[in-house]
Every structure is written in C-alpha cells, then in structure tokens.
DOZA-402908 format. One line per 2 residues: number of its first residue (from 1); for each residue x, y, z of N, C-alpha, C, CB. Coordinates in steps of 0.05 Angstrom, whole numbers, padded with zeros to 5 digits, m for minus. Glycine has a CB too. Layout:
NUM	X,Y,Z,X,Y,Z,X,Y,Z,X,Y,Z; ...
//
This chain:
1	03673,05120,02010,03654,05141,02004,03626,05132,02015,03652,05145,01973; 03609,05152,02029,03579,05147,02035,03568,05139,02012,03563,05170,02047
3	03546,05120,02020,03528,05113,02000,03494,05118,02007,03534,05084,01995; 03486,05114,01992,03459,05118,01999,03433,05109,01984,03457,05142,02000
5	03417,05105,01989,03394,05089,01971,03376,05107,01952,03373,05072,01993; 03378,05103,01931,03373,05119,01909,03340,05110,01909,03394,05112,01880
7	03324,05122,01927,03296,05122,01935,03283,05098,01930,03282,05141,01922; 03260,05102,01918,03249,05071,01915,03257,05059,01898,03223,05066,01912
9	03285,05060,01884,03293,05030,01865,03312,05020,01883,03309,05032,01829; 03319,05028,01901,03325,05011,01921,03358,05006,01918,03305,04983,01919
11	03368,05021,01898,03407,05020,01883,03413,05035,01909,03421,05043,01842; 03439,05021,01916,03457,05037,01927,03483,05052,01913,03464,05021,01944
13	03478,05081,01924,03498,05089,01898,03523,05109,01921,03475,05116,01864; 03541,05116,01906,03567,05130,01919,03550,05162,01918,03604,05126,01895
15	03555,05178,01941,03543,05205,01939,03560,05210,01917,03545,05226,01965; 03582,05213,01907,03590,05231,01885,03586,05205,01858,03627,05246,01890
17	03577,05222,01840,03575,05210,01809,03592,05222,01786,03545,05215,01799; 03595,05204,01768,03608,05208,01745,03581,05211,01722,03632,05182,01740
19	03593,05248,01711,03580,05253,01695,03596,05245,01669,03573,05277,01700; 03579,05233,01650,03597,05227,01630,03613,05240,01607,03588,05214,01622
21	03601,05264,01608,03601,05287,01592,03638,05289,01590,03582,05316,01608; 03643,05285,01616,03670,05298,01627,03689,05287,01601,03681,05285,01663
23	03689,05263,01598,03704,05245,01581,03703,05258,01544,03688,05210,01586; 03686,05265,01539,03679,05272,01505,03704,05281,01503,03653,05297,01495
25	03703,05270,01477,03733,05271,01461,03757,05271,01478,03736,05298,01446; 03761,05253,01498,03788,05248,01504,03796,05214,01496,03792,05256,01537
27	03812,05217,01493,03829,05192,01480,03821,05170,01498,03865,05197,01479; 03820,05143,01488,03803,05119,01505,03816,05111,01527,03799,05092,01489
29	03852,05107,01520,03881,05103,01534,03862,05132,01565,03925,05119,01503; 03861,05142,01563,03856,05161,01577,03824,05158,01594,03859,05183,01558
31	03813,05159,01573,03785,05163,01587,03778,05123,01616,03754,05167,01546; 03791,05106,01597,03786,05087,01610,03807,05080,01634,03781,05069,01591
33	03834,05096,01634,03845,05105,01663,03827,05131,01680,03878,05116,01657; 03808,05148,01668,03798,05164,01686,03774,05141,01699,03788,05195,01671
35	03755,05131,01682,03738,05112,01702,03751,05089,01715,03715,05098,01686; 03763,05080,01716,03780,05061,01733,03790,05069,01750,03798,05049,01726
37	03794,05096,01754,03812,05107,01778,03774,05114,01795,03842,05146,01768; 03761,05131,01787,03729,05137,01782,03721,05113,01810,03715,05126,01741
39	03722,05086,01791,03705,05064,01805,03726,05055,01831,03697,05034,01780; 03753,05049,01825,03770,05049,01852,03757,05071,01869,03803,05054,01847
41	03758,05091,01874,03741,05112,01890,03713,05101,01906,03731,05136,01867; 03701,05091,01899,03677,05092,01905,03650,05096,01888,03679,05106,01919
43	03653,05107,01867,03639,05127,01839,03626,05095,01834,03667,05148,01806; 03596,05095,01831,03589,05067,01818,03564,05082,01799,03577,05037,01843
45	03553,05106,01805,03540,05116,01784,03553,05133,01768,03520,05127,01790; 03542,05123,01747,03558,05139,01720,03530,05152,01697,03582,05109,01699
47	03533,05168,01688,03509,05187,01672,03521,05198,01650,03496,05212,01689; 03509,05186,01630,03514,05196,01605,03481,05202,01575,03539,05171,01597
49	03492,05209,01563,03463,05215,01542,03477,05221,01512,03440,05249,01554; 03471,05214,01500,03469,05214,01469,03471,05257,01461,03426,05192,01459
51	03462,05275,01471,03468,05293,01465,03498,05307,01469,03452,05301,01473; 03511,05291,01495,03539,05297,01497,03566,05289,01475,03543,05285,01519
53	03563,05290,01458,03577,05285,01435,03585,05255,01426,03599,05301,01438; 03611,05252,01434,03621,05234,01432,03625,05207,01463,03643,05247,01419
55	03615,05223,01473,03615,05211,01512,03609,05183,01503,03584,05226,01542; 03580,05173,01498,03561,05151,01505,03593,05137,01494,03524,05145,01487
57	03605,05139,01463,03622,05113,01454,03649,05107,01464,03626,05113,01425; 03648,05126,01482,03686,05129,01495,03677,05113,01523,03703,05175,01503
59	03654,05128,01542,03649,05115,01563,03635,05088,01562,03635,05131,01577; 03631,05070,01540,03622,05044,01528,03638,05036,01533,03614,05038,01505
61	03663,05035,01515,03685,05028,01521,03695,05026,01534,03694,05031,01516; 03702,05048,01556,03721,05037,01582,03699,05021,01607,03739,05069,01601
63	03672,05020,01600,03661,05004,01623,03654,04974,01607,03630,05023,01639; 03668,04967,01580,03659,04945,01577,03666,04924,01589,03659,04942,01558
65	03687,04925,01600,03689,04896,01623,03687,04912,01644,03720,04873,01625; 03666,04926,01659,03669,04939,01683,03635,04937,01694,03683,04973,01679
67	03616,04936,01666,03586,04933,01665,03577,04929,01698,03577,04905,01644; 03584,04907,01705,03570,04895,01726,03585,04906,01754,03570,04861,01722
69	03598,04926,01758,03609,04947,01775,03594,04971,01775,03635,04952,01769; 03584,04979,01765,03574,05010,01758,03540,05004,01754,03591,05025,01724
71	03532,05027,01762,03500,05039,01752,03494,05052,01741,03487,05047,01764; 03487,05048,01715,03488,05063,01686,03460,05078,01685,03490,05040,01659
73	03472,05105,01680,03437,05118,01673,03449,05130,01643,03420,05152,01701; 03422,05134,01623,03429,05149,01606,03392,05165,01601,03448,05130,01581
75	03403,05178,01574,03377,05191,01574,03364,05200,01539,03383,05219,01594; 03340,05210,01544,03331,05211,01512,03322,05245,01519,03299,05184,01499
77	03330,05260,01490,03312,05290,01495,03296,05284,01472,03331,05325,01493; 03285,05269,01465,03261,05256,01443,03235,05264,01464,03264,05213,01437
79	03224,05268,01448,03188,05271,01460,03170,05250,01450,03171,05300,01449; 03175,05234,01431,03156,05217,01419,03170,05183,01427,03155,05226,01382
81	03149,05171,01417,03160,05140,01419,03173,05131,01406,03146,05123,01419; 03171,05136,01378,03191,05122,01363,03222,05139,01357,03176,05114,01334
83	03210,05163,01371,03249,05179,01370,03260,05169,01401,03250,05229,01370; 03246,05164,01420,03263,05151,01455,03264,05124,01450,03242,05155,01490
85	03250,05112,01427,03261,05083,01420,03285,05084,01407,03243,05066,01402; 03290,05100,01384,03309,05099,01375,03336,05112,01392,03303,05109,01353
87	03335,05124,01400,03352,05139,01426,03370,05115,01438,03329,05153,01454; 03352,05101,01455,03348,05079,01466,03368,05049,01456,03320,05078,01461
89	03355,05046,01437,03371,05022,01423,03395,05039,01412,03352,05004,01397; 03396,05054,01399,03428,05070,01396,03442,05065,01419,03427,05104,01393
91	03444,05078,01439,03448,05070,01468,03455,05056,01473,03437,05068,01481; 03440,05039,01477,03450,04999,01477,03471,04993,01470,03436,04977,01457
93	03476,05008,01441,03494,04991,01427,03519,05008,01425,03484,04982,01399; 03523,05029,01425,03542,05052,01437,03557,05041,01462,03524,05080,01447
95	03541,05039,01480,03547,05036,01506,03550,05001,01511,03522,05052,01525; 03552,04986,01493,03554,04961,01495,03549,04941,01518,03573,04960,01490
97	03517,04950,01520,03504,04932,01547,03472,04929,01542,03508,04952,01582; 03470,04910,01554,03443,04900,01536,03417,04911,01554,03441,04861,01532
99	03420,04926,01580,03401,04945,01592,03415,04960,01601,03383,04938,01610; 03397,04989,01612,03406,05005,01627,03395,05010,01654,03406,05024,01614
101	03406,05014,01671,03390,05019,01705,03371,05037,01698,03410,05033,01734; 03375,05057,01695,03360,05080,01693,03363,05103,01672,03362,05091,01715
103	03337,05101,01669,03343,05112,01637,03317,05140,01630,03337,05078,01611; 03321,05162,01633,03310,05180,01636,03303,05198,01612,03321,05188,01654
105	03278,05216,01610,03272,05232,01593,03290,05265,01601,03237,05231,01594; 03293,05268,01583,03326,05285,01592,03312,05320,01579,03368,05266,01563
107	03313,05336,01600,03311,05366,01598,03282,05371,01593,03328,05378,01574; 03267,05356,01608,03236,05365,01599,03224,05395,01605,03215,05344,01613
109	03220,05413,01594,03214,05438,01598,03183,05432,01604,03223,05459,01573; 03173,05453,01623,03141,05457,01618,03122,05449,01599,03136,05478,01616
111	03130,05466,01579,03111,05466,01548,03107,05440,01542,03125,05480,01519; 03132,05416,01547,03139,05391,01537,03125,05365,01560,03175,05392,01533
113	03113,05377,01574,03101,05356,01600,03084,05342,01588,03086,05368,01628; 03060,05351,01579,03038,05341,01563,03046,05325,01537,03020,05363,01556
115	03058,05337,01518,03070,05318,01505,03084,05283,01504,03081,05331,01502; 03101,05295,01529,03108,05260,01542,03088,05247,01544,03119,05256,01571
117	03068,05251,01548,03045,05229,01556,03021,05223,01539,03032,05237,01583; 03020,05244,01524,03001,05236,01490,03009,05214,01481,03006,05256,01461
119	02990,05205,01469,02989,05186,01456,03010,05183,01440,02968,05185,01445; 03033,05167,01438,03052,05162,01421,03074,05179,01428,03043,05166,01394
121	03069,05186,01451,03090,05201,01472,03110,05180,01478,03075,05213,01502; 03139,05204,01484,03155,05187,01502,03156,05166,01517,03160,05196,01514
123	03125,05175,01532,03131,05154,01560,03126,05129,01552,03112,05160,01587; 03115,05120,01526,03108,05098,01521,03135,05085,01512,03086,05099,01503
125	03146,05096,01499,03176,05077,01492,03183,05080,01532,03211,05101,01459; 03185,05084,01542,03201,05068,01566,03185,05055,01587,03219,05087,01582
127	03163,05056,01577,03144,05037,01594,03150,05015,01574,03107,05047,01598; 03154,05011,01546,03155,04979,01534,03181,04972,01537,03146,04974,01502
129	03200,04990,01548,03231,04983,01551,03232,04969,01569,03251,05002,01556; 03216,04980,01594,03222,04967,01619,03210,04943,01610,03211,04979,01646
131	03179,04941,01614,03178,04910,01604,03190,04892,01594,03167,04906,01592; 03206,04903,01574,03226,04886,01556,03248,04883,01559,03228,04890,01536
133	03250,04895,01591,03277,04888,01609,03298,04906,01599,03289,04857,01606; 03299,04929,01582,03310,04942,01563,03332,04964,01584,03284,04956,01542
135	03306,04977,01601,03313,04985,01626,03299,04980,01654,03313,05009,01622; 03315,04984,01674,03299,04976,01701,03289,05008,01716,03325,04955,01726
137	03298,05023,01707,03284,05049,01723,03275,05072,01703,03306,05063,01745; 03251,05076,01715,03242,05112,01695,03250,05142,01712,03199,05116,01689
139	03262,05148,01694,03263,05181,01708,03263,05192,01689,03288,05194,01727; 03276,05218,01695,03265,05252,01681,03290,05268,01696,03223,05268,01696
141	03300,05275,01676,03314,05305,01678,03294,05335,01676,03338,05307,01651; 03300,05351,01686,03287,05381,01683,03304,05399,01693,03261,05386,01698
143	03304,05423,01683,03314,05447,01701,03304,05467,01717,03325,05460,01689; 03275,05470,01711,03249,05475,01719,03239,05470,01744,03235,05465,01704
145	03232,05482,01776,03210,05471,01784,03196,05470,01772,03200,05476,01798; 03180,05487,01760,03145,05479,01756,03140,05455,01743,03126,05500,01739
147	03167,05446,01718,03156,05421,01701,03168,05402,01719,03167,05417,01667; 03186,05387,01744,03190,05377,01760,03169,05360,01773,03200,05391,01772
149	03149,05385,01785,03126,05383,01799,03107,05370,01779,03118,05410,01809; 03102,05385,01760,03080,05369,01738,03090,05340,01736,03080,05382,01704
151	03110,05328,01729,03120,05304,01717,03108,05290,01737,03151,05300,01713; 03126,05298,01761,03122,05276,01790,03087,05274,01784,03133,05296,01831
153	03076,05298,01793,03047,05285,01796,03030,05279,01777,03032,05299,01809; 03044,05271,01753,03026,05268,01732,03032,05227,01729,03037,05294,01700
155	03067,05220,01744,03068,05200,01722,03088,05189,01755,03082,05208,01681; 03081,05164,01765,03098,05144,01780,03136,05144,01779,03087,05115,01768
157	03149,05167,01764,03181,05161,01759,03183,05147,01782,03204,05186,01756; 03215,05136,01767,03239,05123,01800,03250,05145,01817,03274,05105,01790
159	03269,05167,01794,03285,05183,01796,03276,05211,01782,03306,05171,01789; 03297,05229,01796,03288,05264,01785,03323,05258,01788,03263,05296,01809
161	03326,05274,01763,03358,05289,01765,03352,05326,01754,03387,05267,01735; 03363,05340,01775,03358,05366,01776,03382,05377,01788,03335,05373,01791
163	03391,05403,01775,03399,05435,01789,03395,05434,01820,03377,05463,01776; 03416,05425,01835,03413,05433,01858,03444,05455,01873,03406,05403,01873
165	03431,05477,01867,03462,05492,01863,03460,05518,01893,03465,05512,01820; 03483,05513,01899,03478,05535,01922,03467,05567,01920,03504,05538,01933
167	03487,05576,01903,03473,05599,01891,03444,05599,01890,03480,05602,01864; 03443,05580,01869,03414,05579,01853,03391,05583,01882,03410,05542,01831
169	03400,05562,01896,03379,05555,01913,03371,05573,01937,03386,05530,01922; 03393,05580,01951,03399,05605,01968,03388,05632,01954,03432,05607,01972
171	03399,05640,01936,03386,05678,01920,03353,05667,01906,03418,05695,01879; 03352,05646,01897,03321,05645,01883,03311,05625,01886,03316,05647,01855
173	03311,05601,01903,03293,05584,01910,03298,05558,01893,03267,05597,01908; 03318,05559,01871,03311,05542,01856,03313,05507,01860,03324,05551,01836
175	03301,05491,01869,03306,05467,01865,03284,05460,01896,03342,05459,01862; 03275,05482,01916,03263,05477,01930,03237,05469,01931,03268,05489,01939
177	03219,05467,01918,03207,05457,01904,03199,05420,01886,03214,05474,01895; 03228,05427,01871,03224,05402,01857,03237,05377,01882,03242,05404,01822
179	03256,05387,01895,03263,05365,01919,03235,05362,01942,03294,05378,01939; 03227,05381,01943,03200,05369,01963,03179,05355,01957,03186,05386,01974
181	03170,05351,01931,03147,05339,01914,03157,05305,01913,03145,05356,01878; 03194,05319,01902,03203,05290,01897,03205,05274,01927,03237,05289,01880
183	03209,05292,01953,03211,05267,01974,03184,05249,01980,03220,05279,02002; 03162,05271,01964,03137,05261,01978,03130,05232,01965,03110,05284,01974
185	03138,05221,01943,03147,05208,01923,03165,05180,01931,03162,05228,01907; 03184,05191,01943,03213,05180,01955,03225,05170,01925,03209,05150,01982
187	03219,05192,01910,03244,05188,01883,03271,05187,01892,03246,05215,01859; 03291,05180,01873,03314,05173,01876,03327,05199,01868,03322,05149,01862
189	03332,05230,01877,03347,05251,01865,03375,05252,01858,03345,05269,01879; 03377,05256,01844,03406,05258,01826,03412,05291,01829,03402,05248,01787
191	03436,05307,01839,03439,05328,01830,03457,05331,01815,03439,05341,01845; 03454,05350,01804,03478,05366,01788,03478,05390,01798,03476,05369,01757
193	03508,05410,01779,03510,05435,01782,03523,05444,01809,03486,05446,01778; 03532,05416,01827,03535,05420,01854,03564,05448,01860,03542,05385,01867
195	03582,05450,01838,03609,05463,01833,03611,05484,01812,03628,05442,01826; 03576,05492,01809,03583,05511,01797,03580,05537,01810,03573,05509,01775
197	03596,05559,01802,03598,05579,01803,03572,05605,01801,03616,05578,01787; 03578,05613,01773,03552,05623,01755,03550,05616,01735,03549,05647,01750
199	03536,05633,01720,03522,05632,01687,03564,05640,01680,03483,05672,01674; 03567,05633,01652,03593,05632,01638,03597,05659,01626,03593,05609,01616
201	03618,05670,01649,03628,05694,01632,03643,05699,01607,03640,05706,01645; 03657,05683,01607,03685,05671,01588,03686,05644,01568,03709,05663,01610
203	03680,05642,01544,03675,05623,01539,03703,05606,01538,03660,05625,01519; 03729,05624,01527,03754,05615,01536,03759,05621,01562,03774,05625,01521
205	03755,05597,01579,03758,05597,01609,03778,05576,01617,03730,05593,01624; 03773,05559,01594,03793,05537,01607,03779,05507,01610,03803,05547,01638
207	03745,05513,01608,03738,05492,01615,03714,05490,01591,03732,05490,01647; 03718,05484,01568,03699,05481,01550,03679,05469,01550,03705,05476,01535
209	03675,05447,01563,03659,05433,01568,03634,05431,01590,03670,05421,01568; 03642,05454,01602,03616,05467,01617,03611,05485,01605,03617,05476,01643
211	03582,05499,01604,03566,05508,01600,03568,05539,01616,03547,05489,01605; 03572,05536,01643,03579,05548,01675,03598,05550,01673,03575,05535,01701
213	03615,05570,01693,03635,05581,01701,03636,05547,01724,03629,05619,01713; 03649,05530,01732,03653,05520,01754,03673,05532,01769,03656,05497,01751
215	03669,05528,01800,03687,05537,01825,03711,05520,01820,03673,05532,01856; 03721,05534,01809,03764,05514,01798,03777,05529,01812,03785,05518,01758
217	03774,05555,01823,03801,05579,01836,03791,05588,01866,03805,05615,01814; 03771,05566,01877,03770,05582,01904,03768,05544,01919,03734,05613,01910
219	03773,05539,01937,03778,05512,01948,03760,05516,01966,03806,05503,01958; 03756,05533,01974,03731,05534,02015,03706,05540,01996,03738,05574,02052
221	03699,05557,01979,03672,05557,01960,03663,05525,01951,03679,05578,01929; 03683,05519,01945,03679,05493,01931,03674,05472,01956,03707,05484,01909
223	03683,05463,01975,03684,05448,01991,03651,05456,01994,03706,05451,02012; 03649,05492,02008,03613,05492,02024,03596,05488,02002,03599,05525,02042
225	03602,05492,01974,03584,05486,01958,03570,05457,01951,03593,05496,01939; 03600,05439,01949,03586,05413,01950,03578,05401,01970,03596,05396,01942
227	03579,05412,01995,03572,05403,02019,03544,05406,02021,03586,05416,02041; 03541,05429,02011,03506,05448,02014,03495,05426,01997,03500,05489,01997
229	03499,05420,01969,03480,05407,01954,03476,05371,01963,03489,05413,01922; 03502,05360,01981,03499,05330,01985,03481,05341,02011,03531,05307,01988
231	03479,05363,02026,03467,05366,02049,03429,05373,02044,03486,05391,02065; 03420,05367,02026,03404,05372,02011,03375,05340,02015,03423,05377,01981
233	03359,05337,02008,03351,05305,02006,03359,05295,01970,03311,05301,02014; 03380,05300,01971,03384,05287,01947,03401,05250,01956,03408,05312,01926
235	03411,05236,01931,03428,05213,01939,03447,05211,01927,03419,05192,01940; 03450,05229,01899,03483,05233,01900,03484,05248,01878,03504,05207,01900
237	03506,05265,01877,03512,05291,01861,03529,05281,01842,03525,05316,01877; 03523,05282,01814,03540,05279,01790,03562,05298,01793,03525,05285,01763
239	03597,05291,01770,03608,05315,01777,03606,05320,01743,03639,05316,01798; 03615,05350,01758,03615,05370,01734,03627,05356,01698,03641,05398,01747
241	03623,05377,01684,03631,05367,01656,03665,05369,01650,03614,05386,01633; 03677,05367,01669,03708,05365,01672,03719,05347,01680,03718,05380,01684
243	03736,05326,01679,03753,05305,01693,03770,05321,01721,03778,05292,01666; 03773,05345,01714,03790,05362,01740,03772,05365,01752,03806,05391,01738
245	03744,05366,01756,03728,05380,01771,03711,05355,01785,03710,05402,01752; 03723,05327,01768,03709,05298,01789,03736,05295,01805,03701,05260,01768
247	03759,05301,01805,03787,05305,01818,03781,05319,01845,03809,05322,01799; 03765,05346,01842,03763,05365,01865,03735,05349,01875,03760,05402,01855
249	03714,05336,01871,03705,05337,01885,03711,05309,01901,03684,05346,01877; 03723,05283,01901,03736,05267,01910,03753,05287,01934,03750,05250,01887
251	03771,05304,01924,03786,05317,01939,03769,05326,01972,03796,05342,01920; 03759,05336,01963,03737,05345,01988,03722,05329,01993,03720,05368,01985
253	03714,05302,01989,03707,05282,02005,03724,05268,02026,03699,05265,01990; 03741,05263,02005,03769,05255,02019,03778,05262,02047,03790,05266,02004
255	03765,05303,02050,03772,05308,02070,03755,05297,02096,03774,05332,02067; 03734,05284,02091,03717,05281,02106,03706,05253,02115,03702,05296,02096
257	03728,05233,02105,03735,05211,02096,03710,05200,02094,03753,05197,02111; 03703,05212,02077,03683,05201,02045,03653,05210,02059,03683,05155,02035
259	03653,05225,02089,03631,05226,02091,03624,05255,02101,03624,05204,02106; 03612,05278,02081,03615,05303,02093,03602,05307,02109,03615,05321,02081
261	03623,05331,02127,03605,05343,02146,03586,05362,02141,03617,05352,02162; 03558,05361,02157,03543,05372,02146,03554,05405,02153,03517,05360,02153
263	03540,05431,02137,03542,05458,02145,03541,05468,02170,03525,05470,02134; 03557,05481,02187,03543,05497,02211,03531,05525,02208,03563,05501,02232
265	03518,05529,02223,03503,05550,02215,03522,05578,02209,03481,05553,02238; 03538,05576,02212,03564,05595,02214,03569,05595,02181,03595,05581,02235
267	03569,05566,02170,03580,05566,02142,03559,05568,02127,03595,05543,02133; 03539,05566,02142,03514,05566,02119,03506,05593,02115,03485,05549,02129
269	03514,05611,02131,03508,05642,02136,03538,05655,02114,03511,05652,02180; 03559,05642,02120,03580,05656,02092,03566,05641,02065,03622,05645,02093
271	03559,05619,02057,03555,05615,02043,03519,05633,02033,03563,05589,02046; 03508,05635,02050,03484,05651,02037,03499,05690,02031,03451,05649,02067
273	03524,05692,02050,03521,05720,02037,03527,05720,02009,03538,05740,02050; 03551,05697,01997,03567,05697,01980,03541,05686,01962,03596,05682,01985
275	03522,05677,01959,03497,05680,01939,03478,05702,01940,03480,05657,01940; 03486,05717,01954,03474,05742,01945,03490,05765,01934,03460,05753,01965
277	03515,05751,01929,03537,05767,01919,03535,05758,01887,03568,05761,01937; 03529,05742,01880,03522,05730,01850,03508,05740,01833,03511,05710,01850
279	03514,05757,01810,03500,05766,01800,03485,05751,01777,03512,05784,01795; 03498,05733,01774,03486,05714,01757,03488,05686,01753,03490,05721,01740
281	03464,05678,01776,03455,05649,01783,03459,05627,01760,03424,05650,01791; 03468,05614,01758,03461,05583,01739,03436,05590,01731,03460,05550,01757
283	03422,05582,01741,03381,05590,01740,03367,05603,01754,03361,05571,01743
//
C-alpha cells in the first residue's frame, strides 16, 4: 500500500485507514482478527473516539500487543479543559497505551471555535498533554469549511480530519476550502466519507453503523469515488463505519497494487455528472 507523510508530524501512514467505529459491538474473537488482517494489509492508522460506543474498549484490546505497529489517533467532543482531560485519560486507559499519536478536538462546529481557546478551553488540556508526553500531535475534526479555516488560522494544529466526499465536493464545493488553508499549513489531512453515497435514505439498510447511505451495490462508483478523494491533497482516507466497507476499499487498492491511479479526465467528467445526479449530498 502507498504511504505518505502525514504533513508536518512527519508519520508515515498507509493511504487507507481504519476507522474504528467499524468494530463497535462486535465480538473481540472477531474484532481482533479484523485488525490483524487490517495491519497485515498495510493499514497502520487507526481512529477511534470515545463517542463511538463501545469501539475505544474492543479496539484496545485487539491492538494491545500490536501498540508499537499502528498510529493511534483518538479524539475529545469536550470544549473545556477539564472535560478533554477527562476524555483523555479515559482513553488511555480504554485503549491501554500510555500516549496517543494524535489526538484531536473532534466535530468542532463554528459557534464552538472561540470557545476552544478561552480561557479554560479545550486547547489547554492538549497543550498540557503534549507536554506531558500524553500525546505527540494536535488536531481537529470539523465538517464545516468555515470552522476548518478559523481553527487553522487561529491555532498551529498537526492535522485536520474532514469530509472529503466526491459528491459533496463536485455539486457544492465542500472540503475545497478547508484542504487549501490546510496545505498552506502543510497539516497532516485525514479524510473521511471517501465511500459514501448520500445523506441515509433507509435506516434499515443493512449498514447501521453509518450515518450515510455508503456505495456497497455499485463497484466502478466506488472505485472513482475513492480514487477522487486519495486524489485530493489529503494523506490518507479512513474507511467507512463498516468492516465490509474497509474490505471494499483494500479491494480497489489491490487493484492498483496499492497505488491508485489517478482520474482521467474522462472519469472525472462521469464522475462529476453522477454528482449532479445526487439529490442529497452528505453536506
């Protein structure tokens, strides 16, 4: 699998990532044969957060003798210091490792930018983490350009993890923006959303654990979709909230022996009609 340097912290990571989400509530016998097969692959980032249910203590477990193989991010949706401390050390001890690589403020909306940085804000629990060796990198999740943009120029992060979705980006612009601020930066981008579809028509779909409809029934959508978002300045795309859907996207690396080809303008032209055929974008 290609790798690539996750901006200025300088990690080399596998373009495709393990989201951790995928694993919640599956049996350990299980979940710790899906990351082992995961890290045989190539997969050395792995992403998980304390809001995904049961993830952080299942994916603890199968990386506890694996720690020093993998690049652990997790995250806090706390706004204050003493709730991303507590987050934090929960974490730790969930995930049974005594730091984390990168460890991010998770879903910051607009309204919530200013807050991070008040006095007794967020950002202060991971500025005394790092010091305290707790973690080695700061980032920020958002779904937002505009709060993307604010973060970056308000505060030095490592990393941005964002929505970089074909649809999305092709019919409304979305993520164009927060990837250009972040190169100026040379943050480390994380995408997501790379396999999804649309907004969720069906909540019995089959895949509970997304949020999104993901591309499961069309194989050439799915291939130009994750192609479009690793073809992006990102450094590597989490997969979806499904164990089948980190299966498909290995699959289509695979085809490309681990290193995709980029779009021709031929595919980039079906793939822009087929996002204007979407009636309803992710974001």
């Amino acid at each position: 699998m290609e790798n690539r340097i996750l901006g200025k912290t300088g990690l080399s990571v596998g373009i495709w990532g393990f989201g951790g989400i995928a694993i919640r509530d599956t049996l350990q016998r299980e979940a710790a044969w899906i990351v082992s097969h995961a890290i045989e692959t190539g997969i050395n980032y792995f992403d998980v957060a304390p809001t995904y249910g049961n993830a952080q203590q299942v994916l603890g477990a199968a990386l506890k003798s694996k720690r020093d193989k993998v690049i652990l991010a997790c995250k806090t949706n706390k706004r204050t210091r003493d709730g991303a401390l507590k987050d934090l050390y929960d974490s730790l001890r969930v995930l049974h490792t005594e730091y984390i690589d990168v460890y991010q403020l998770h879903a910051v909306t607009v309204d919530e930018v200013r807050k991070v940085f008040d006095s007794g804000g967020a950002i202060e629990a991971l500025e005394a983490a790092r010091t305290r060796g707790l973690i080695r990198y700061v980032g920020f999740s958002t779904h937002y350009d505009n709060a993307a943009v604010k973060l970056i120029q308000e505060y030095d992060f490592d990393t941005m993890l964002f929505p970089v979705n074909w649809a999305s980006w092709l019919k409304n612009g979305v993520g164009q923006a927060a990837l250009t601020e972040a190169a100026k930066r040379n943050l480390g981008c994380i995408a997501v959303k790379g396999l999804a579809e649309q907004a969720k028509e069906n909540e019995f779909d089959g895949y509970p654990r997304c949020w999104y409809k993901p591309i499961c029934n069309d194989p050439d959508l799915a291939d130009l979709a994750l192609r479009f978002t690793l073809s992006r300045t990102i450094h590597t795309a989490l997969s979806p909230s499904d164990a089948r859907l980190l299966e498909l996207g290995l699959s289509i690396l695979e085809k490309y022996g681990g290193i995709p080809a980029p779009l021709s303008d031929e595919e980039l032209a079906v793939l822009a009609k087929r996002a204007g055929e979407v009636m309803l974008p992710v974001f």
